[in-house]
N, C-alpha and C positions, 0 to 999 in steps of 0.2 A: 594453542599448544606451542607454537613455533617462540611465543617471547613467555615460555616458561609457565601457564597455568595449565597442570595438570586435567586433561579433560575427558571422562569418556563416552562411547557414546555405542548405540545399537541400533541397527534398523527395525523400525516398528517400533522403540522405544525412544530416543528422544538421546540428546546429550543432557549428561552430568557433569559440573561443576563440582570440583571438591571443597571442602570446606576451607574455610581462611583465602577464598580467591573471591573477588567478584568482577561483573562486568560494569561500567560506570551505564548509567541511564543514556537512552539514548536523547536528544532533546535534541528537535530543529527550531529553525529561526523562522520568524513571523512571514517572510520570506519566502524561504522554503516550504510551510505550511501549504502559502496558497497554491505556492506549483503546484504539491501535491494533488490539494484540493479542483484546482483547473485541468491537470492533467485524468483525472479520473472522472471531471464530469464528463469531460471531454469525449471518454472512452464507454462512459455509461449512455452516451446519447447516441453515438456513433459506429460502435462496434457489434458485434455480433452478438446473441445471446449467452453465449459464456460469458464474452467477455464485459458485459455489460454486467452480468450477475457479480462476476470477478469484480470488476471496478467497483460496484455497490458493496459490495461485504468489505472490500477493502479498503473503502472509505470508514464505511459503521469503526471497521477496527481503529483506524486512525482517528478519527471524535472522540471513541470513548477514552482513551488514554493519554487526551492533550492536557496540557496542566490549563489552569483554571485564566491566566495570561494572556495566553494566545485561542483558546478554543471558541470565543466569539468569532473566528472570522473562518472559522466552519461553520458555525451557525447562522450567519449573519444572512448568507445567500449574494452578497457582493460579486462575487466570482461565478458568473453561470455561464453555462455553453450553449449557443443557440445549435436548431437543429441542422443536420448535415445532409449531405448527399449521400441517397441508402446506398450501398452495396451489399447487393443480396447474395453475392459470392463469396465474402469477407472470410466465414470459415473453413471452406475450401481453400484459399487462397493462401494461409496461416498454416492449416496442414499440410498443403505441397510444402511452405517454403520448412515449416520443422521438416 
């Protein structure tokens, strides 16, 4: 809104874009992919049950929408997180600090 595309928007329903405006795709570099990718096994191996579930679906989402270029090296498995030191207090510890 601020550089002029008219936008609105409700809770519970979502933002609208009006017609004649669009937003450009978003598209990361090969790069950035794998942070993504490293960064969320990371947190899929490591983190507490949300946030493992979170990391997983948030991975699913980013695979399926990579262009056809770069989406091997989500597939590939290149990038893995070996296991970590549990923290059984992790979700507690994320609630104090929100």
């Amino acid at each position: 809104m601020a550089q002029g595309a008219p936008i609105e928007g409700e809770a519970g329903i979502g933002f609208v874009l009006r017609r004649g405006f669009f937003l450009p795709p978003l598209r990361f570099t090969a790069d950035e992919v794998d942070a993504l990718i490293l960064g969320l096994r990371l947190v899929a191996r490591r983190g507490d049950e949300a946030l493992e579930a979170a990391a997983g679906n948030a991975l699913a989402k980013i695979e399926a929408v990579l262009p056809p270029d770069i989406a091997g090296a989500a597939e590939s498995g290149a990038l893995l997180a070996g296991p970590g030191i549990p923290t059984p207090h992790l979700a507690m510890l994320r609630r104090a600090i929100a």
